[in-house]
C-alpha positions as CSV (number, residue, x, y, z in Angstrom):
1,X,105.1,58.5,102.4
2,X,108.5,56.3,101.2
3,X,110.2,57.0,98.1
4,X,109.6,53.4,96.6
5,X,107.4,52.6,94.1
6,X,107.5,55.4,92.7
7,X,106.0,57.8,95.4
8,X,107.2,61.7,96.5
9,X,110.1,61.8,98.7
10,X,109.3,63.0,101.9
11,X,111.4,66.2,101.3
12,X,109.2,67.0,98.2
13,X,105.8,66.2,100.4
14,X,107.2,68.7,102.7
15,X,108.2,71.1,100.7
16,X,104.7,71.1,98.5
17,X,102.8,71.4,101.5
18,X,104.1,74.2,102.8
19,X,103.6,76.4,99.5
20,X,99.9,76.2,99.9
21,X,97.5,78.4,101.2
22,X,96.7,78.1,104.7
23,X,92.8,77.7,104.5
24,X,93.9,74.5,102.5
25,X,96.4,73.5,105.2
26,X,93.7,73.8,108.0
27,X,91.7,71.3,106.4
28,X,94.2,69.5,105.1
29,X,95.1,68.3,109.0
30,X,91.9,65.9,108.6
31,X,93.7,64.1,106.6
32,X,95.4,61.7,108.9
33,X,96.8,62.1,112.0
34,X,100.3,62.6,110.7
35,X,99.5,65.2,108.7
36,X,97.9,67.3,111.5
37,X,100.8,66.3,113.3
38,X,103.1,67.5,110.7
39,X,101.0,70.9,109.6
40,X,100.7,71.6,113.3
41,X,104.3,71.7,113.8
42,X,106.2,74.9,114.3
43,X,109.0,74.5,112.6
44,X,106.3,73.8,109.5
45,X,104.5,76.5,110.6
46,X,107.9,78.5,109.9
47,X,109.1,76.9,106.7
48,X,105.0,77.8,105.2
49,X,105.7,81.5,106.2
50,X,108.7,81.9,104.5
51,X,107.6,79.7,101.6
52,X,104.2,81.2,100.5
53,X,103.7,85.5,101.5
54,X,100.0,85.8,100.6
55,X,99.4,89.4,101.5
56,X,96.0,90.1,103.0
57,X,93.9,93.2,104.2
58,X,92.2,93.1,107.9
59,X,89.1,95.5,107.8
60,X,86.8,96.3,111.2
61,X,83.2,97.3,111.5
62,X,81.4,97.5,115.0
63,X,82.2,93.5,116.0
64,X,83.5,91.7,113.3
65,X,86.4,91.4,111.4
66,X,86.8,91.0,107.6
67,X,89.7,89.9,105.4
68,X,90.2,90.4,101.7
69,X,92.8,89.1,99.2
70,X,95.3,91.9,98.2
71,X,95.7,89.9,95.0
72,X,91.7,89.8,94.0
73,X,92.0,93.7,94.6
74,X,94.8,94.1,92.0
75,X,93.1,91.6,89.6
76,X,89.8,93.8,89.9
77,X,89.2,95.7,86.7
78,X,85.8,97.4,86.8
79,X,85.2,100.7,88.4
80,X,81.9,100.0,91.1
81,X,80.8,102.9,93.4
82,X,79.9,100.7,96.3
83,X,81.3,98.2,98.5
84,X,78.8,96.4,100.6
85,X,77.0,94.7,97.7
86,X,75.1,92.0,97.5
87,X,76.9,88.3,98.2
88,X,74.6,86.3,96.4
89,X,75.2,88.2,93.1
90,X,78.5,90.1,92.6
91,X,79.3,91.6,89.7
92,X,82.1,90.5,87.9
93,X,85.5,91.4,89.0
94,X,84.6,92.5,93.0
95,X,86.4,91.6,95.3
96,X,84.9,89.1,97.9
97,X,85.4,89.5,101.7
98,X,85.8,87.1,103.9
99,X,83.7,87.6,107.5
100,X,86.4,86.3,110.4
101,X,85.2,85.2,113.8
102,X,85.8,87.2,116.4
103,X,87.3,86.1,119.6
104,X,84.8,85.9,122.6
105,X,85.0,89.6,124.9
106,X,84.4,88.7,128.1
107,X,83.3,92.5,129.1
108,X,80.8,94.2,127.0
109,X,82.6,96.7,124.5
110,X,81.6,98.4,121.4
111,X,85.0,99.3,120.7
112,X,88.2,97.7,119.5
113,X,91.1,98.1,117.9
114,X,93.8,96.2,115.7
115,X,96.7,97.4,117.0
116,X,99.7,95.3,115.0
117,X,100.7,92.3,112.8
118,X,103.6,90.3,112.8
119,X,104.4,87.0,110.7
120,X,100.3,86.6,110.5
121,X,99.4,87.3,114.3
122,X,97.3,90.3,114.8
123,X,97.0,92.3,117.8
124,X,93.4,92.9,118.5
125,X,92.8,95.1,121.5
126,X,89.5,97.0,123.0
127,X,88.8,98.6,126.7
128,X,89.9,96.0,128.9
129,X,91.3,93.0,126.5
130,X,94.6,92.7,124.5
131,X,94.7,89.5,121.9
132,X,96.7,87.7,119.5
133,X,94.3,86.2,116.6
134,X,95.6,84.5,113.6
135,X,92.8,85.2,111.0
136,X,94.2,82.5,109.1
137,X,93.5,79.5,111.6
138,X,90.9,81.0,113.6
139,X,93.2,80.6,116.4
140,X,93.4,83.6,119.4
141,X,94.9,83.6,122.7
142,X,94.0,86.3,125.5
143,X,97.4,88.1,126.9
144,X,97.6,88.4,130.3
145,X,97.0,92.0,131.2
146,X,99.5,94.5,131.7
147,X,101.2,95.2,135.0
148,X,100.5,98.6,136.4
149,X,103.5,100.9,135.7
150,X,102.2,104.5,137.3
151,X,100.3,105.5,139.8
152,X,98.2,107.7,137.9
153,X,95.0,107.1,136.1
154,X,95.6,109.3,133.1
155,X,98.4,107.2,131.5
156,X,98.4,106.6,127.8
157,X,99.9,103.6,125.9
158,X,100.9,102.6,122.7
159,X,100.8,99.0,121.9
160,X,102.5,96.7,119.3
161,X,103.5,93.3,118.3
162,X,107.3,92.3,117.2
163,X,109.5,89.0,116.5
164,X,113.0,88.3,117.8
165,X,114.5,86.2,115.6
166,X,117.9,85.8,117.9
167,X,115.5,84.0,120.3
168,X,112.4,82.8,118.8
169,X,110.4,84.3,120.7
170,X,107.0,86.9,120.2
171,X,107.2,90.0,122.0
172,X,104.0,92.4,122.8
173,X,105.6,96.0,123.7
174,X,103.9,98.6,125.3
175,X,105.0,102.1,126.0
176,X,103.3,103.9,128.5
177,X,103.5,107.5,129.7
178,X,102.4,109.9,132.2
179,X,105.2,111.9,133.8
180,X,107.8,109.8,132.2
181,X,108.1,107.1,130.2
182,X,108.2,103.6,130.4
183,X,108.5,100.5,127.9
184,X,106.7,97.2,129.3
185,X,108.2,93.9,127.0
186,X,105.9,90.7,127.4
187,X,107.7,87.9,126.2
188,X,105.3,85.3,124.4
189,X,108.3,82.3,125.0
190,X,108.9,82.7,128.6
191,X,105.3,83.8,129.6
192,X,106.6,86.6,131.7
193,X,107.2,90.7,132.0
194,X,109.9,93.2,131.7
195,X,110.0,96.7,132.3
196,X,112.3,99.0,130.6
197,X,112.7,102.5,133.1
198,X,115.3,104.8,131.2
199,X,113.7,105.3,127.5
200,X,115.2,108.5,126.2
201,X,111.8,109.8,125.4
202,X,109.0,112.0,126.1
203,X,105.1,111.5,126.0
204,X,104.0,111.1,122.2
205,X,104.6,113.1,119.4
206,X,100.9,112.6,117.9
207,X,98.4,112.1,121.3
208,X,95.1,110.8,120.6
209,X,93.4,111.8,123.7
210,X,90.0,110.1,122.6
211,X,91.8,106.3,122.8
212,X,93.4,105.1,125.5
213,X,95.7,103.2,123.5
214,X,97.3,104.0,119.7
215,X,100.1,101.4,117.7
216,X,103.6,101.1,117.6
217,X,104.5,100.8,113.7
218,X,106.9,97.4,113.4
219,X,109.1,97.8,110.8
220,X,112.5,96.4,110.2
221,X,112.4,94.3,113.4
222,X,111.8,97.5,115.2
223,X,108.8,99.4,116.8
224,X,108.4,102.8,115.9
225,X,106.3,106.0,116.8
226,X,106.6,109.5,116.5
227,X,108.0,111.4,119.8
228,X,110.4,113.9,121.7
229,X,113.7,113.3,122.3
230,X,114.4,113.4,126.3
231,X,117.6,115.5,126.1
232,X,116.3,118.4,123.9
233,X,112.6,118.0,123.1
234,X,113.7,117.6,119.3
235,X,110.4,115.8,117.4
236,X,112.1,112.3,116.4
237,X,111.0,109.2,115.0
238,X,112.1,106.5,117.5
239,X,112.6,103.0,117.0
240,X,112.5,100.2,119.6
241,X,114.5,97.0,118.6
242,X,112.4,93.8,119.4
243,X,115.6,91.7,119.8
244,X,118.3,93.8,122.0
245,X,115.5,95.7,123.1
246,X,117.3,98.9,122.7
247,X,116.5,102.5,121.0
248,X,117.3,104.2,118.5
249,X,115.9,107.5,116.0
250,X,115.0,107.0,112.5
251,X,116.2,109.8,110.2
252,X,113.8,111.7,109.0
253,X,113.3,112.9,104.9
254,X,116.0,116.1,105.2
255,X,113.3,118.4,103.3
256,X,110.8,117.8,106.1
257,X,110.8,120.6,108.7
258,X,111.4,119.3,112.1
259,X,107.8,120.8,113.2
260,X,106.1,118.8,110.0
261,X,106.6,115.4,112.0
262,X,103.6,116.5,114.4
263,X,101.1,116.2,111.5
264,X,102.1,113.1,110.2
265,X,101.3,109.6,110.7
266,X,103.4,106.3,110.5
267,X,102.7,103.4,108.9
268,X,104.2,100.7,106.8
269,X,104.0,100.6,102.6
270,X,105.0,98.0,100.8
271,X,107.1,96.4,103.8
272,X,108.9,99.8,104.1
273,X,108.5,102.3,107.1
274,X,106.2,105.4,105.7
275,X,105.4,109.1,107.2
276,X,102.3,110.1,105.6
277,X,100.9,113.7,105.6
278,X,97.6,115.0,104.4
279,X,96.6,118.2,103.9
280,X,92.6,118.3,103.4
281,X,90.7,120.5,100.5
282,X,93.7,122.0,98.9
283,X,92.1,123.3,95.7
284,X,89.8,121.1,94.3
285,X,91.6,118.1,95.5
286,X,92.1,116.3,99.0
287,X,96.5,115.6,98.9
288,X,98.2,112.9,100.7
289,X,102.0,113.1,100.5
290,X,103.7,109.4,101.1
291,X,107.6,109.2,102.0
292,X,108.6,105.8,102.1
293,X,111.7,104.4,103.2
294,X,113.1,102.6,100.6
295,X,116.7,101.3,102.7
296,X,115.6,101.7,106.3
297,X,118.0,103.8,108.6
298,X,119.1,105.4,105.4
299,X,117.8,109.4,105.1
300,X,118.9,109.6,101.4
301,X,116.5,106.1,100.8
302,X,113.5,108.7,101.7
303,X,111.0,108.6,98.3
304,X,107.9,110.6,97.9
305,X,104.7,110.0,95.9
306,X,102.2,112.3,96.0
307,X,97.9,110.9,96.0
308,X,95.2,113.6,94.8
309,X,91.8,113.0,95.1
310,X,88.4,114.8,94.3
311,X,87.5,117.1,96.7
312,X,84.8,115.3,98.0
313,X,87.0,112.2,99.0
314,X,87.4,113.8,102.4
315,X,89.3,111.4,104.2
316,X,92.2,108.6,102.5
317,X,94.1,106.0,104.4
318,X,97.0,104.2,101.6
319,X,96.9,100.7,102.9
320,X,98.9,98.4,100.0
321,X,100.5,98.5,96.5
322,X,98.5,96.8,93.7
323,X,100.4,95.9,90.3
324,X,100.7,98.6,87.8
325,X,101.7,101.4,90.1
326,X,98.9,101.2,91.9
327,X,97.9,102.2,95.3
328,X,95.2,100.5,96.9
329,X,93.3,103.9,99.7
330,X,90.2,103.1,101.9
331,X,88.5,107.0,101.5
332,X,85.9,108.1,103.8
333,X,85.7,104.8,105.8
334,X,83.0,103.3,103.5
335,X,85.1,103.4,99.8
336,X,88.1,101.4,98.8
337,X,89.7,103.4,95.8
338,X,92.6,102.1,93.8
339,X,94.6,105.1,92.6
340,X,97.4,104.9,90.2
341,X,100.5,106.6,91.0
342,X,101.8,107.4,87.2
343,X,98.9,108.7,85.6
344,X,97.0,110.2,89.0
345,X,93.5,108.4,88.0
346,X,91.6,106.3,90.0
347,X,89.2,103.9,90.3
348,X,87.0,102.7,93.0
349,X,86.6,99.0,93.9
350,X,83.8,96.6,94.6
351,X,83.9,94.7,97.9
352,X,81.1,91.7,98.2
353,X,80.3,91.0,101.9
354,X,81.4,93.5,103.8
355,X,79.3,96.4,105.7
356,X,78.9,100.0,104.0
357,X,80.7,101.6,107.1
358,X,84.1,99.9,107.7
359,X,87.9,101.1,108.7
360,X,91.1,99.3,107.3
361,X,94.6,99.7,108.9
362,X,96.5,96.5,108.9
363,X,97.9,94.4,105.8
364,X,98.9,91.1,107.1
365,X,100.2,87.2,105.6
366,X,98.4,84.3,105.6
367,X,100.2,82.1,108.3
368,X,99.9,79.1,110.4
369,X,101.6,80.2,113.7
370,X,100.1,79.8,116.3
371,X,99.1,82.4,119.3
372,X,100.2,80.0,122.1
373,X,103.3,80.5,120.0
374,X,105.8,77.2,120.8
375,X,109.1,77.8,119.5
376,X,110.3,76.6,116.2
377,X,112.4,77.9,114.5
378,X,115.6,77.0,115.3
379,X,115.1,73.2,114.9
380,X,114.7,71.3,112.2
381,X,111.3,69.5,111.9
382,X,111.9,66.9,114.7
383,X,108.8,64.9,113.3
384,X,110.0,64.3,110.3
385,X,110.4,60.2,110.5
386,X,106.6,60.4,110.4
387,X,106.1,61.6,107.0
388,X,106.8,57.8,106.1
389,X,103.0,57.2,107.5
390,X,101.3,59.4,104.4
């Protein structure tokens, strides 16, 4: 498209396509074949991310994955006690979900796991398989599988997904221990494997002996989970940088006792690194205590908000802030509660489309990027002469 007669400049076409949603985008590459070309592109795959942050929440139940708009959950006013209601007639105000395909297993599993998000790739993992799916696109790619790192058969790992801005590149990180530790970097640019011998840690802090594998927590550029320091067992919160690829503790709230760390778990709030602890049936309420770190690295930036429940909420997982100092919590893997953080009510949310048994970890944005991930960034759109063809 020219800028004669009265037409958009390309720069304008460009920039107004990549503000869109990307469900519109994908269909939007019928449109001619420059515009696949163009949407297609990585460096416009890029510019879109930074240009339009639609927050998302990923759900699981037994095969299949659902998605549901962060913002439908915040715009939902009307208390409804159940979430797998009928699709055909929602009431007004629920919240539809949106079933996403699931990648093709090639061994038969009734387990799996999301495991990570980054820039709109998740990491979807189960016994044998580790993929990158962008629920966006539909898109997935199977990771080659790890190389072997001990000899033993009772090692346990801890997966998760990172970006390295300094080279444009995807990383998938896994740290692996038996004996000792090891980190094991695959990069997504150059195809290939790395293996990082001296980490200055122990096994994990919080061991899940029933999975195989648990999540690194990326926050900050970093990859974070709760261990022991190597040179005098002290409980830390370490931090693996995705770009130098070297470590690093997190400071921890100064009111927590060092021994608290081993009944918390980490997570990510509101883009911030988070410890969350529960303690279960404390009087006639279920308690969740939420530190967030408001400037990351900083321990004086540690901020707590407290979540009470009724009693009979047995179970709460915060997953996103809605507006209005609200928190968004799947309870008892089968509710979605919003609770509001000024005035400690709460309210439960209707979810159209969606089993009556689900779990929810993962917030992630709506993004075009690809899982066979080309570089992109650091170019300018190279294709940009063919915008003159819309």
């Amino acid at each position: 498209m020219s800028s004669n007669g009265g037409e958009l400049p390309q720069e304008l076409v460009f920039d107004i396509l990549s503000r869109l949603p990307a469900k519109s985008l994908c269909r939007f590459k019928c449109v001619s074949k420059p515009w696949h070309s163009l949407i297609s592109d990585p460096y416009f795959a890029k510019t879109h991310l930074n240009n339009h942050r639609r927050e998302r929440l990923i759900f699981m139940s037994y095969k299949s994955l659902y998605s549901v708009d962060c913002t439908e959950a915040s715009s939902s006013s009307k208390p409804f006690p159940k979430c797998n209601l009928d699709l055909n007639q929602p009431p007004q105000d629920a919240v539809i979900a949106t079933e996403i395909d699931f990648p093709p297993i090639e061994h038969h599993t009734d387990w799996f796991e999301i495991l990570g998000s980054c820039d709109g790739l998740l990491l979807v993992v189960n016994e044998v398989d580790r993929f990158l799916l962008n629920p966006s696109t539909r898109e997935f790619k199977k990771l080659p599988k790890c190389p072997p790192v001990f000899n033993s058969l009772c090692t346990f790992t801890m997966c998760g997904l990172g970006y390295d801005s300094s080279a444009d590149d995807y990383k998938f990180v896994t740290v692996a221990w038996d004996t000792d530790t090891c980190v094991i970097v695959y990069s997504m640019k150059t195809g290939s494997w790395r293996s990082i011998q001296d980490v200055p840690y122990e096994c994990s802090l919080v061991e899940d002996f029933l999975a195989e594998t648990s999540w690194l927590v990326l926050a900050n550029g970093s990859l974070h989970w709760l261990t022991f320091r190597s040179s005098d067992g002290v409980s830390v919160i370490a931090a693996f940088d995705v770009a130098d690829e070297n470590f690093h503790d997190v400071p921890t709230p100064r009111s927590l006792e060092n021994y608290v760390l081993g009944l918390c778990e980490l997570g990510v709030f509101g883009g911030c690194l988070c410890l969350l602890i529960q303690f279960v049936s404390t009087g006639n309420s279920n308690q969740t205590d939420v530190w967030v770190m408001k400037e990351y690295g900083v321990a004086e930036s540690w901020t707590k908000f407290t979540i009470d429940l009724p009693q009979e909420r047995m179970m709460m997982r915060p997953l996103c802030f809605l507006v209005d100092g609200e928190v968004l919590l799947e309870t008892d893997g089968d509710k979605l509660v919003a609770f509001n953080v000024k005035d400690k009510t709460s309210r439960g949310i209707a979810v159209c489309g969606m089993p009556a048994a689900f779990t929810g970890r993962q917030t992630y944005v709506e993004s075009l990027v690809s899982p066979s991930y080309k570089t992109g960034i650091k170019r300018k759109y190279e294709g940009s002469e063919r915008l003159e063809e819309l």
